[in-house]
Every structure is written in C-alpha cells, then in structure tokens.
RODO-2510 file (C-alpha; in nm, 4 decimals, decimal comma):
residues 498
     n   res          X          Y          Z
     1     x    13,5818     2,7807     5,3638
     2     x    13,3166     2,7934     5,5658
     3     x    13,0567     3,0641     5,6761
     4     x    13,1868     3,1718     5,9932
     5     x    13,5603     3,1673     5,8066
     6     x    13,3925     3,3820     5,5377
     7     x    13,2701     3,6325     5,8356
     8     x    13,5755     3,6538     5,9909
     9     x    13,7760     3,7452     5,6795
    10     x    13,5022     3,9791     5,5938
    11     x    13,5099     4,1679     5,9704
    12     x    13,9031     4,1674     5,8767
    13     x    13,8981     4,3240     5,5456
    14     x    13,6170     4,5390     5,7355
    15     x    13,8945     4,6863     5,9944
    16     x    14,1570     4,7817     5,7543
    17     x    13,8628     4,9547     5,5190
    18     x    13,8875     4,7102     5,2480
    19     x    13,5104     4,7761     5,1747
    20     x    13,5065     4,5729     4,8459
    21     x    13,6920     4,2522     4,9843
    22     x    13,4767     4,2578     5,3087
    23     x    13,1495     4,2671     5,1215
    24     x    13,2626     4,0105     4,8735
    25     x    13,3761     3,8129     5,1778
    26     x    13,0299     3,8471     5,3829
    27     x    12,8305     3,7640     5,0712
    28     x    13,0190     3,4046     4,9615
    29     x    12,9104     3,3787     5,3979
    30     x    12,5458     3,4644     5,2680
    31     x    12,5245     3,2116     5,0200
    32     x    12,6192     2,9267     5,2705
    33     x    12,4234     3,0950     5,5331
    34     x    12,1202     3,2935     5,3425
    35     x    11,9568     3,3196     5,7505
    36     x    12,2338     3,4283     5,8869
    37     x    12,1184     3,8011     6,0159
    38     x    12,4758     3,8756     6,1270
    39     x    12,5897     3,8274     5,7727
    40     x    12,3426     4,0597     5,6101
    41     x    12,3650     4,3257     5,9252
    42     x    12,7792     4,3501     5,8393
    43     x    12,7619     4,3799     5,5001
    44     x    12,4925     4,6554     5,5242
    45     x    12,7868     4,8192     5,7688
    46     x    12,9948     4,8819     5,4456
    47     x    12,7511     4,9471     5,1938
    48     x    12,6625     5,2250     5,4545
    49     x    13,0743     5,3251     5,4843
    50     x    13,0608     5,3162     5,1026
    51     x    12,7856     5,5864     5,0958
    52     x    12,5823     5,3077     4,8750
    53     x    12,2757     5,3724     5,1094
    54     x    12,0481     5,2078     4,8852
    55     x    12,2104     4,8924     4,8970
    56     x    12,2892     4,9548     5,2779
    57     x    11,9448     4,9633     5,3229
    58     x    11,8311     4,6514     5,1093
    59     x    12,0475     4,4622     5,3673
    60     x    11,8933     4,6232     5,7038
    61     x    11,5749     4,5701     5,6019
    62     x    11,6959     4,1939     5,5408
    63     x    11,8167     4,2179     5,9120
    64     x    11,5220     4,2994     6,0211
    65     x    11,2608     4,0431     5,8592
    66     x    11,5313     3,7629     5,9764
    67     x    11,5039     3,8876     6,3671
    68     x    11,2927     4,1084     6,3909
    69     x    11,3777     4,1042     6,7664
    70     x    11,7359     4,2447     6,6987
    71     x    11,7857     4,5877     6,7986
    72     x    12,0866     4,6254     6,5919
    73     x    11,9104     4,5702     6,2607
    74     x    11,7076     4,8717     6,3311
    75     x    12,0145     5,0683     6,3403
    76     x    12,1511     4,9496     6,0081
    77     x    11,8433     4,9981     5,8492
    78     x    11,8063     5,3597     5,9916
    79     x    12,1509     5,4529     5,9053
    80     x    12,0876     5,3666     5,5737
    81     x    11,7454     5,6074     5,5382
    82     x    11,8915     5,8763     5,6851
    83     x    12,1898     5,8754     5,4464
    84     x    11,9315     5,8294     5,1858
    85     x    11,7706     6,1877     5,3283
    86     x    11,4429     5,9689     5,4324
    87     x    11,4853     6,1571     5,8045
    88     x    11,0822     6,0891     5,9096
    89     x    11,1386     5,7098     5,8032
    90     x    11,4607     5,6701     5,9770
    91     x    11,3281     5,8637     6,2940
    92     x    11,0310     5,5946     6,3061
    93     x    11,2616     5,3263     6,2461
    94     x    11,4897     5,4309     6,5415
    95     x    11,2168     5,4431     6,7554
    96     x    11,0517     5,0636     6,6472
    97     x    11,4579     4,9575     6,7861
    98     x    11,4564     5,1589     7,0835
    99     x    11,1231     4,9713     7,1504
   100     x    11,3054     4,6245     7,1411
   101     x    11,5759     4,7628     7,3413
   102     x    11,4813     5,1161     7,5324
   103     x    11,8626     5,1649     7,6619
   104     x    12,0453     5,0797     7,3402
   105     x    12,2833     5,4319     7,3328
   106     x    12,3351     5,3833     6,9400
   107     x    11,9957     5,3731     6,8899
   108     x    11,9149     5,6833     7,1014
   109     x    12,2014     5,9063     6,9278
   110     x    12,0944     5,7876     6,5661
   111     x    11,7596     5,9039     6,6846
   112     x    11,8847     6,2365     6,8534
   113     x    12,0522     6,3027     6,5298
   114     x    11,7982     6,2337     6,3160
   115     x    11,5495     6,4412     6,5091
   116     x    11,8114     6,7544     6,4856
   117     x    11,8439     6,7099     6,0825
   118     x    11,5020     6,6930     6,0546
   119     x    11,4629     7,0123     6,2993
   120     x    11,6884     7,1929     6,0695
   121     x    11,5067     7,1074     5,7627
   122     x    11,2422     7,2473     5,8989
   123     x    11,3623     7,5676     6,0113
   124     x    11,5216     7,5977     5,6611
   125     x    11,2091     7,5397     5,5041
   126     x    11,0353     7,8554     5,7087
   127     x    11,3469     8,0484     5,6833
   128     x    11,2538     8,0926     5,3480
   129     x    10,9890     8,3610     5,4123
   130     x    11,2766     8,5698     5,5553
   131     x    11,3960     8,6480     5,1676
   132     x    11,5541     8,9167     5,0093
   133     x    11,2098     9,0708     4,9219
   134     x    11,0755     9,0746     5,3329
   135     x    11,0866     9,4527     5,3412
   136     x    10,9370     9,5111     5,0086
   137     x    10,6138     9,2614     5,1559
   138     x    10,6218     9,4582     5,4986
   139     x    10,5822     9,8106     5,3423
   140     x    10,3231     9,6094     5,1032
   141     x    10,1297     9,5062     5,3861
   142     x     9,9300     9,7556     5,6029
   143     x     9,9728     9,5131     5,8750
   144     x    10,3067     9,4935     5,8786
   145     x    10,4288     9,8104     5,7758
   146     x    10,4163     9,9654     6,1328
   147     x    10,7025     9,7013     6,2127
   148     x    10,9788     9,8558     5,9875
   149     x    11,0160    10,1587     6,2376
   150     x    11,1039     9,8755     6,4887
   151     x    11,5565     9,8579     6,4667
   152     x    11,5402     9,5971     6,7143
   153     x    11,2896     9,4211     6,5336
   154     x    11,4728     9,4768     6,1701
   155     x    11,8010     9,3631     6,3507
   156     x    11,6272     9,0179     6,4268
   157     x    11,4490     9,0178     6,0652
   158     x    11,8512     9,0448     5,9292
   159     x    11,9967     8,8302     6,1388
   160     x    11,7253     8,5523     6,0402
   161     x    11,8116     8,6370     5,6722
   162     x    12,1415     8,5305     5,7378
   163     x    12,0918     8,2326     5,9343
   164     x    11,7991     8,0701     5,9254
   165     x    11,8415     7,8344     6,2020
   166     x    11,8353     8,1580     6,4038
   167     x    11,4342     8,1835     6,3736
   168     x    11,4035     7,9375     6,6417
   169     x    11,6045     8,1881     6,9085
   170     x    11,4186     8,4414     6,8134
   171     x    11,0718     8,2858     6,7809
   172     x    11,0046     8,3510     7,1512
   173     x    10,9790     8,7320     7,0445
   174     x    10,6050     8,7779     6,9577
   175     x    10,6309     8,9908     6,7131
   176     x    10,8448     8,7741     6,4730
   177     x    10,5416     8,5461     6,5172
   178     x    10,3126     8,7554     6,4357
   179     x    10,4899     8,8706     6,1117
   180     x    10,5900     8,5035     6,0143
   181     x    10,1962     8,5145     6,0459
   182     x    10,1273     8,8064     5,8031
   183     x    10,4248     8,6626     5,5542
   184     x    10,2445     8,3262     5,5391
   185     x     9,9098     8,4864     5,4623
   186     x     9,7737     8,4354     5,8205
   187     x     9,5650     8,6639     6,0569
   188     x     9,8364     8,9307     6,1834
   189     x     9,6426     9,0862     6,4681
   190     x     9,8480     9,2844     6,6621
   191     x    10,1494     9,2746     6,4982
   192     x    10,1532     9,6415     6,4949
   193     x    10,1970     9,7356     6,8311
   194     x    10,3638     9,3869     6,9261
   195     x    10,1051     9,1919     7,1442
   196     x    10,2273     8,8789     7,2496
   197     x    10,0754     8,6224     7,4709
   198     x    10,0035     8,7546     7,8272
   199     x    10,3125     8,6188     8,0286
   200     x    10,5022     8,8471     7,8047
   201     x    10,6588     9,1985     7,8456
   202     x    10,5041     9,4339     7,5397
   203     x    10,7941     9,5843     7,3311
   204     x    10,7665     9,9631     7,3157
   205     x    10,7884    10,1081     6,9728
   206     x    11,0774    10,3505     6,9522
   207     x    10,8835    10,6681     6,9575
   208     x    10,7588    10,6374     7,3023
   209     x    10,8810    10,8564     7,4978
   210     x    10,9225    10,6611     7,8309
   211     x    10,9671    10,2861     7,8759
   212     x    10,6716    10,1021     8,0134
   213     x    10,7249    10,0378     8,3927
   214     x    10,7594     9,6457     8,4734
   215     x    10,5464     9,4952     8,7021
   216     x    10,7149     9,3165     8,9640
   217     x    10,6128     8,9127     8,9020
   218     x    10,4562     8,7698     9,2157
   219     x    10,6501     8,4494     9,3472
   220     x    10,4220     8,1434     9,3605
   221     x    10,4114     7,9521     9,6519
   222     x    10,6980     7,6726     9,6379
   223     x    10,5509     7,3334     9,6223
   224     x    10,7008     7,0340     9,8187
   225     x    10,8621     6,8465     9,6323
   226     x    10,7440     6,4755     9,6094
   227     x    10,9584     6,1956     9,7080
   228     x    11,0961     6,0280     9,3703
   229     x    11,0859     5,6834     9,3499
   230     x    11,3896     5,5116     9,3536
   231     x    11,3960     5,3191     9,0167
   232     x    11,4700     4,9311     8,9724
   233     x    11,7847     4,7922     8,7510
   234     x    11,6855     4,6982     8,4367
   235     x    11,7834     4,3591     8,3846
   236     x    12,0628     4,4617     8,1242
   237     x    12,2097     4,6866     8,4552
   238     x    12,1910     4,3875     8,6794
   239     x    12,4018     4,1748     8,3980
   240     x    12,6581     4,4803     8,3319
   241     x    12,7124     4,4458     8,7305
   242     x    12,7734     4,0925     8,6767
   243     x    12,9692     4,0721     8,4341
   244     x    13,2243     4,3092     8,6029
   245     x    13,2395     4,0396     8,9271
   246     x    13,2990     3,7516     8,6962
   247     x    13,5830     3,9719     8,4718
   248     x    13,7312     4,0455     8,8079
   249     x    13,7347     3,6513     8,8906
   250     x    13,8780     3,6327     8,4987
   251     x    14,1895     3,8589     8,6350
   252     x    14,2641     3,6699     8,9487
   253     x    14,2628     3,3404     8,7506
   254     x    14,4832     3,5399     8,4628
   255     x    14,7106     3,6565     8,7718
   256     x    14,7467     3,3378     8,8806
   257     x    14,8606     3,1378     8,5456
   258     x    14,5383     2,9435     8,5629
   259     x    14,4223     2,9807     8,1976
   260     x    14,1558     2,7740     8,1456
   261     x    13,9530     2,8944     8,4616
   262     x    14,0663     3,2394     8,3577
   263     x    13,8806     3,1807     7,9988
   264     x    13,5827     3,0390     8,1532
   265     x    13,4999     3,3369     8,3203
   266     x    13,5507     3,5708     8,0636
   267     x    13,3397     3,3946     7,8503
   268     x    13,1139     3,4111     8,0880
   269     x    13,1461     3,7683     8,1821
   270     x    13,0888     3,8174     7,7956
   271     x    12,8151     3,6323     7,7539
   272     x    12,6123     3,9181     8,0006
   273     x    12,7784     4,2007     7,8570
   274     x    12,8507     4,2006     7,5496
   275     x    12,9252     4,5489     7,4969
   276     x    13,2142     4,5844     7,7395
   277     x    13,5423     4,5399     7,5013
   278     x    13,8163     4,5334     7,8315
   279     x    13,6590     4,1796     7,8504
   280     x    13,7801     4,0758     7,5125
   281     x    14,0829     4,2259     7,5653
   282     x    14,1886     4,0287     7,8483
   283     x    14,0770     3,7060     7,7275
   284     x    14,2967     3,7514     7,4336
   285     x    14,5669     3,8157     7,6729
   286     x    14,4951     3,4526     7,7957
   287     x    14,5531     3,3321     7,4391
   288     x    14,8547     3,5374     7,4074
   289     x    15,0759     3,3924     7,7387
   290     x    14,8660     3,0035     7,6239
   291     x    15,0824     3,0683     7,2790
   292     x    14,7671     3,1094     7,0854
   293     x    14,8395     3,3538     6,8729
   294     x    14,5841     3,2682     6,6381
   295     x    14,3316     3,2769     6,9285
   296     x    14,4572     3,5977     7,0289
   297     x    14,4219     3,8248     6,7152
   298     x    14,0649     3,6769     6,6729
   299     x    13,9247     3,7900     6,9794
   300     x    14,1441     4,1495     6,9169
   301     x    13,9612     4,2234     6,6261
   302     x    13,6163     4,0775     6,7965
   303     x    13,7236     4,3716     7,0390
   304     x    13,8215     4,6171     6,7746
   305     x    13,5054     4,5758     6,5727
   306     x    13,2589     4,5827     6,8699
   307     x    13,4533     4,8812     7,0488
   308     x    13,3745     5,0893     6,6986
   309     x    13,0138     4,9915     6,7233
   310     x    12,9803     5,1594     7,1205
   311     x    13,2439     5,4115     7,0431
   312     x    13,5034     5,2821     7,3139
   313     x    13,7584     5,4541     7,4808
   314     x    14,0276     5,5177     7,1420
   315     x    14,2286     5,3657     7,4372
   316     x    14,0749     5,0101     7,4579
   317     x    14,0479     5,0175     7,0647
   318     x    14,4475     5,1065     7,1093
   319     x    14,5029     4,8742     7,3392
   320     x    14,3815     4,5673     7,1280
   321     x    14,5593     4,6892     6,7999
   322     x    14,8721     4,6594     6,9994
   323     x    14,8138     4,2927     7,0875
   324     x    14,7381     4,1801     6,7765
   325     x    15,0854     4,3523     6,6965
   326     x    15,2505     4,1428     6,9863
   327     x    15,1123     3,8027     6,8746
   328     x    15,2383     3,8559     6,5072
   329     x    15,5937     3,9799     6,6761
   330     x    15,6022     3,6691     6,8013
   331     x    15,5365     3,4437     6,5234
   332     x    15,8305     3,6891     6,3843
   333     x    15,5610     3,8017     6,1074
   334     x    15,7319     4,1409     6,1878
   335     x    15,5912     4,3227     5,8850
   336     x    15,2224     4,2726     6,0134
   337     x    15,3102     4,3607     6,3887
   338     x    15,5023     4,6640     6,2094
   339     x    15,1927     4,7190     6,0669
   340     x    14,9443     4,7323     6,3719
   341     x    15,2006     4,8252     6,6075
   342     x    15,1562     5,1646     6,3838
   343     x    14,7735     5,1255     6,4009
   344     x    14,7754     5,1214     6,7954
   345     x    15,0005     5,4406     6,8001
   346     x    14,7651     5,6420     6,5506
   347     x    14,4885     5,5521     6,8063
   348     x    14,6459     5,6625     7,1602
   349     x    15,0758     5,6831     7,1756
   350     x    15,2005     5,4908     7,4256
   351     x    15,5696     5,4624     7,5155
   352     x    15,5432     5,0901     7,5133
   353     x    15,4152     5,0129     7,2047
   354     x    15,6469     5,3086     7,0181
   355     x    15,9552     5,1391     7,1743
   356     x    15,8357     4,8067     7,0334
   357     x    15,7363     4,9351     6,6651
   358     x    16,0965     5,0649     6,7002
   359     x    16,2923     4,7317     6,8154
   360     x    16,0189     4,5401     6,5536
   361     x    16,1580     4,7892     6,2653
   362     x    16,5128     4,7151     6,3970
   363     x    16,4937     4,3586     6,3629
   364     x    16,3292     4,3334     6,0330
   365     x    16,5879     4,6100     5,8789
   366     x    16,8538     4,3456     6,0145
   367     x    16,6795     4,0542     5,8885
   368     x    16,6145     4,2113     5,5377
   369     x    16,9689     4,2904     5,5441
   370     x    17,1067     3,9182     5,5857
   371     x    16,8437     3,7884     5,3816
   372     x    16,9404     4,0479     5,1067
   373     x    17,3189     3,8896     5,1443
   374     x    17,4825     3,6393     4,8591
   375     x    17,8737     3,6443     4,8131
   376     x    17,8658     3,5035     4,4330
   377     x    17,6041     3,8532     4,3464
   378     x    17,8677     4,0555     4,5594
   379     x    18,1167     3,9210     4,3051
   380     x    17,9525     3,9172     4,0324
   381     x    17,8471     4,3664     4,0945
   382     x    18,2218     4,4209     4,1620
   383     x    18,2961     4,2705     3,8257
   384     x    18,0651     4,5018     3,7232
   385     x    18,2250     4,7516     3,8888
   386     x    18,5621     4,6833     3,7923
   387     x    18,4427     4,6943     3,3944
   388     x    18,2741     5,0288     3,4671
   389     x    18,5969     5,1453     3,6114
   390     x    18,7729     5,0964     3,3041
   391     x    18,5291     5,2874     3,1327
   392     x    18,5861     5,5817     3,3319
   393     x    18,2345     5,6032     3,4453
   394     x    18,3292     5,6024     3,8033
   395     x    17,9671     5,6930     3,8965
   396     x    17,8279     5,3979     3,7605
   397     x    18,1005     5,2096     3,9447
   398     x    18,0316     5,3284     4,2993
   399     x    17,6697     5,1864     4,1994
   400     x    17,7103     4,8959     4,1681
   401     x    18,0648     4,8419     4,4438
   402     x    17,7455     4,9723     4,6886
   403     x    17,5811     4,6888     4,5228
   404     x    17,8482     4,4565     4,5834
   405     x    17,9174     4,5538     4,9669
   406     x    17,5455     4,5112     5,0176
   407     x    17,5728     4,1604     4,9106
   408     x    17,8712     4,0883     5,0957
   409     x    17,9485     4,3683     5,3380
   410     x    18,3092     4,1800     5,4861
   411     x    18,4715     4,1973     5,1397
   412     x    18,6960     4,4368     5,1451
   413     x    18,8419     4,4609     4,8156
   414     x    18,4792     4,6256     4,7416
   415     x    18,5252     4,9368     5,0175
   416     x    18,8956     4,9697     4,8691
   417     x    18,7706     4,9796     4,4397
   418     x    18,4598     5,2159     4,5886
   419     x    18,7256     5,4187     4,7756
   420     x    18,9290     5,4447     4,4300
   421     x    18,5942     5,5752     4,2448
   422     x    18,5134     5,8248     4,5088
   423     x    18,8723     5,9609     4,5232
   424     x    18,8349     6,0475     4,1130
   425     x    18,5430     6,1991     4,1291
   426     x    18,7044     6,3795     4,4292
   427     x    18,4590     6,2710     4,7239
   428     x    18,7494     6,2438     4,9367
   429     x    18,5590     6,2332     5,2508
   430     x    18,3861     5,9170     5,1661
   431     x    18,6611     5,7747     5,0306
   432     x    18,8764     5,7988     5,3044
   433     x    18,5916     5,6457     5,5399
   434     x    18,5814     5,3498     5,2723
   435     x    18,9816     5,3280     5,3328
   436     x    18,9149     5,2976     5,7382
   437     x    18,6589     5,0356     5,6630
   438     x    18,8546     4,8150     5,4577
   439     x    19,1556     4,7954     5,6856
   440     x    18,8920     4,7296     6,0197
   441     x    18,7802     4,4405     5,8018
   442     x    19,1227     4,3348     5,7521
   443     x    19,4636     4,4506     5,8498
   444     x    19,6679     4,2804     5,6128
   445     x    19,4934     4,4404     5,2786
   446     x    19,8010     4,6373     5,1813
   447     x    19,5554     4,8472     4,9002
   448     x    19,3603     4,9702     5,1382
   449     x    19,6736     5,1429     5,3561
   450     x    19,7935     5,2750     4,9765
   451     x    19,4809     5,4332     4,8988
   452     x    19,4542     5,5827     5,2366
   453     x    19,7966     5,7262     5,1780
   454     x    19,7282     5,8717     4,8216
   455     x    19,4016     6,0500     4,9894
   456     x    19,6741     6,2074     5,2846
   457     x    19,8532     6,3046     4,9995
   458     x    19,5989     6,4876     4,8155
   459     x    19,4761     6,6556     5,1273
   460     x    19,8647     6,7600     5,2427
   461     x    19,8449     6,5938     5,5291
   462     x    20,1860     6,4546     5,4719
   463     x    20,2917     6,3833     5,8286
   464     x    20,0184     6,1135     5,8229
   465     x    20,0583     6,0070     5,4653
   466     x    20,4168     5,8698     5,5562
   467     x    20,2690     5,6882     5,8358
   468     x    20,0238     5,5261     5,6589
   469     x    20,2863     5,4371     5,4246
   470     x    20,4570     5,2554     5,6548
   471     x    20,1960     5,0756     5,8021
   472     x    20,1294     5,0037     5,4529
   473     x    20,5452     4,8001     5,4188
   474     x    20,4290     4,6461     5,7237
   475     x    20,1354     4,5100     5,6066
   476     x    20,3747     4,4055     5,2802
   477     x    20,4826     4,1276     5,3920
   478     x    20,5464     3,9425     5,0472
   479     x    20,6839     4,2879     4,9325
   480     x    20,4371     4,3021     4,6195
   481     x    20,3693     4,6439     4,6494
   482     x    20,7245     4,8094     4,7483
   483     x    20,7511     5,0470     4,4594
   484     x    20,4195     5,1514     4,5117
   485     x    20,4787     5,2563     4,8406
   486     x    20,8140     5,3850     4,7909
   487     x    20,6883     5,5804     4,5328
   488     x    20,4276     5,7914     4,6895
   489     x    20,7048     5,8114     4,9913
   490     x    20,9244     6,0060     4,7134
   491     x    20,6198     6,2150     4,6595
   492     x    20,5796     6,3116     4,9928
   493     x    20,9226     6,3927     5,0714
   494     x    20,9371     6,6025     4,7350
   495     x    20,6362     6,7948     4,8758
   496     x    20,8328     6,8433     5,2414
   497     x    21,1257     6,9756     5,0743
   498     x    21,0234     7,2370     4,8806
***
C-alpha cells in the first residue's frame, strides 16, 4: 500500500475511534513518507484523543519543524501542552499560529481557553490566603482587625472561602484589596476605614450612624464619535466569497446531469475554501448518481473529518454519514450502510434516513433468512426432532423442529411434529397456530387437519372439532387415516351425548 492508502485507512480507523489501528495506520504512512506533515499532524490527533499528550506533542512539534508555515501544527502542538498542564507554553504557542493565520477560529478558542485555565489557576493560587485561619490573622493583625466588625465585608471574606474564583467579583471592593494586601505581608494603609481609589464610594463601617450622602457624578461632555473605517476583506474572506459562486455553479451543473463540469467546480470551490464541508458533500453526491461509490465515501469521510476539525453544523456531519450509508446500500453491503445509516441518526434524526435504516434492516433480515435456508439441514433437525420425540423430551424437540422450519420454512410435516410437541407440553395456543400453518402450506396434509381436531377436542370446542374432522376425510383421499378420524369423531360424539 501506499502512503496516501495508509492515510486514508488511518483517517478511517480515526472516525470510528479505532485510536490504535489509526495510529498504526498513519505511522507505516510515516515510514514511506517521513516529510509528510499531514501524517505526523493526524497521528498527533489521536495520541491527543488517547490522553497520551506526551506523545501528542512529540508529533506537533514534528508538524511544526516540517512547515513551519502551517497553522494547524500549532494547534496540535498546543493541544498537546495544555493537556500536559504546560498552559503559559501552550498560550505562546497559540499565539506563534494565530500569527501565521490571525483568523484561524480553532486557534483563537484553544487560545481563549487556555487563557481562562490559566486565569483560574491563578485565582486558585491567591484564593489560598482566604484559608480557614483568615480570621485568626485579622484579629492578629492591628491592621486588619478593624475589618471583622464589617458583616458585609465578612460575607465577601466567606463567600471567597468557598469559591475562590469568586475573588475576582469581588476584587473591585477596595477593601478586599487592601486586606489581600495585609494577608500577603504588604503595606495595608487604610484598610481600616476602607479607602479605595478616588472614583470609588467609601464603605461606611456599621456603627455610623447615618450613611454618607452621594455626590451626584457630573456627566462629561459626550465626544463625537469618529467615523470608523470601513475595513478591507482579508484575502481568506474574498476566497470564502468565491468559493460560494463557484459551489453555486457546482449545483447548476449537478442539477443539470453534467457531472464532470459539476466536479470541476467543486474542486475548485474547494481549493479556496477549504473549510466549508457542504462543498464536499455535494461533490460526493456527484460520485454517488456517476456510480462511484468508492469515490463517494472518500470524499464523505474527507467531509466528516474536516467538519470535526471546524465544529460543523452536527447537521452537515449528519448529512455525510448518511451518504456514505447510501453508497454501501447500493453495493448491497447492507451491514455497513446499517451501520452508518445509525451513525447519521445519532448525529441529527431525520425521517429519511430512519425510514431507510429501517427498509436496509428489512432487507438484510430477509436476506439472512434465505441465506440461512438448506432443505437436507431442515431434514436432518427434524430427524432430530423426531428421535427427541421418542424420548419424551418434547422441549428439546420443539428446538430443534424450530430448527428445522428455519431451514426449510414450506415443509410442513415440521409445523405439524412441532404442533404435536407443543400440544404435550400443553401450549395449545401455539400449537394450534402451527396446525393453521401447516394446512396454508398445504391442503392435502391430512395430519395437520387431525391434530387440529385433537386440539378442538381438548379445548371442547366440539362443534368445530367435527368439522375439522371432516375436512380432515376430505383431505383422505387414499383413506390412510379413516380410523383415525373416525375415532376422535366417536370421541366427540361421546362428549355431546353425555
């Protein structure tokens, strides 16, 4: 195999989250292509999904001295610090990427998130003054001591102790600066009757009699406001624009039947926007009415894998996943369009593609059934059967006469011996519906009308027990079984009489 076949096994195995196969996939691709920055970039995607960050990051760092122009390998390499806890190194290597490629919206969350773990380290970290011991340092502290008579203060002061990522809410109170201050060992000034900065209100300490009386803020002067300057399309904005004019020429073709012009311009289209999946999506819809099945479920998962990388619509993801179920429908590899016609529906349920899983699971429980048939195993299970019979282990018996119709369901000399079984181990129900069967399948099988009849019997239905009978001497035609019949006639009439 070569490279590329390599790759696109590994982005397979990659989909269904066969982590071990993908990697052992993308590195037999390495070894035939050791500069192949794709390769490495993948494989660093699931080390990364493995939570083997150290690995994951051995691999974006590879990325990275291969092209070091490639945005992308900044974001596997980052991914892979920050689930190694290395949030300053992953924050600078977010930001070397977003230099490469300012509008890159992967880039710019994995920095966003990065920046808020980081945050919240942080805060943790100064939480920590807010301890169990705080009050015992306060009334230590001649400083700080004043605060305690503060409840609006203490009430902050608890809350903090509680949640420590409340500090920052509550930093904008001066006095918690000023006693983080005094806690840390720094100049405290003020802390006893609250000073803050001047733009603030003081905070009266609850003895005072009367509130202090606010000073009404003067209103500045509103300033004009400058005319913004209207901002030019990046060139990546100009291609996303341009790309949706040459998909749109990509659907007319599609519309009308002229497939090779219709792939032309999604390839095109593609080529300056490489991010927008609907354009995959429709090209494999090409391959699909070309009869390119193959074709088709390539550029599907192309689409899959690439809408999981920009977080697409769970629609568009859906949307693909039912394709690739279509084109294995139609190579009648029904368990793998089983399969991904269930994939699509755990992404976004659609009435279409639940109506084919459905008709898919309906023709593969048919074809399983016929494939499953063989009239010598039918015959050899009633055998079976029949010995079992014998035994009296009637149980056994209706095992393997299940068997035996499965085999060969238009036999009915199994329905009739299965009827017998169920009627001693009194499942009269079933055996009766065994009876029906067996005449449907043929009208001239004179056991099944007897056994019917001896059923009637047992249920004192006798009115239709004599009927059957006679439909039974009908059927008799070589008269083999006239005593039989006659005989549970005699019974009936007994019954009647008394």
């Amino acid at each position: 195999m070569s490279a590329d076949e390599f790759k696109a096994q590994g982005n397979k195995a990659f989909l269904a989250k066969d982590y071990p196969t993908a990697i052992s996939h993308f590195s037999k691709a390495i070894e035939l292509d050791p500069t192949n920055h794709v390769l490495y970039s993948n494989r660093s995607a699931c080390y990364a999904s493995q939570k083997n960050y150290e690995k994951a990051l051995e691999d974006g760092e590879k990325t990275v001295e291969l092209k070091a122009d490639w945005a992308k390998g900044y974001g596997r390499k980052a991914a892979a610090l920050f689930g190694l806890g290395r949030y300053p190194d992953a924050n600078d290597v977010y930001e070397a990427g977003l230099k490469i490629e300012p509008t890159n919206a992967l880039l710019q969350k994995g920095l966003q998130e990065t920046q808020q773990a980081m945050e919240k380290e942080a805060s943790m970290g100064i939480g920590q003054f807010f301890g169990p011991d705080v009050f015992t340092k306060m009334a230590a502290n001649p400083k700080l001591a004043p605060m305690l008579s503060q409840p609006d203060l203490m009430e902050k002061v608890r809350a903090i102790q509680s949640n420590p990522n409340a500090l920052n809410q509550h930093m904008q109170d001066p006095r918690i600066m000023s006693l983080l201050m005094g806690l840390m060992g720094l100049d405290a000034r003020g802390a006893e009757d609250g000073a803050g900065p001047m733009d603030q209100d003081p905070v009266s300490p609850p003895t005072s009699q009367s509130p202090p009386t606010s000073q009404p803020k003067k209103e500045e002067p509103k300033k004009e406001e400058e005319p913004k300057e209207e901002e030019m399309p990046t060139e990546e904005e100009l291609n996303k624009k341009e790309a949706l004019k040459v998909k749109d020429l990509g659907n007319a073709s599609y519309k009308a039947r002229k497939f090779e012009e219709a792939l032309e311009h999604y390839t095109k289209a593609w080529e300056l926007d490489s991010t927008n999946v609907s354009i995959l999506t429709n090209k494999a819809a090409v391959y699909f009415e070309m009869g390119n099945f193959d074709e088709c479920i390539k550029t599907c998962e192309e689409a899959i894998e690439v809408g999981r990388e920009h977080r697409a619509d769970y629609k568009l993801i859906a949307k693909a996943l039912g394709r690739i179920g279509n084109a294995y429908a139609k190579q009648d590899k029904l368990p793998e369009a089983i399969r991904y016609y269930g994939k699509s529906l755990a992404e976004h349920r659609t009435p279409d593609i639940l109506a084919k899983l459905k008709e898919a699971e309906k023709i593969k429980a048919k074809a399983d059934k016929e494939a499953y048939k063989d009239p010598a195993l039918s015959a050899e299970a009633r055998d079976r059967g029949n010995a079992l019979f014998k035994k009296s282990d009637f149980a056994g018996a209706v095992k393997e006469y299940t068997e035996a119709i499965k085999r060969d369901d238009t036999d009915p000399r199994a329905y009739s011996n299965r009827a017998a079984c169920y009627t001693k181990l009194m499942a009269i129900n079933e055996a009766l519906k065994d009876c029906e069967t067996c005449i449907t399948l043929d009208p001239k099988f004179v056991k099944g009308y007897i056994r019917k009849a001896a059923i009637q019997f047992l249920k004192k239905e006798y009115t239709e027990c004599l009927e059957t009978c006679n439909q039974a001497k009908e059927a008799d035609v070589e008269k083999k079984n006239t005593a039989e019949i006659d005989a549970q006639m005699n019974k009936v009439y007994m019954e009647m009489s008394q």
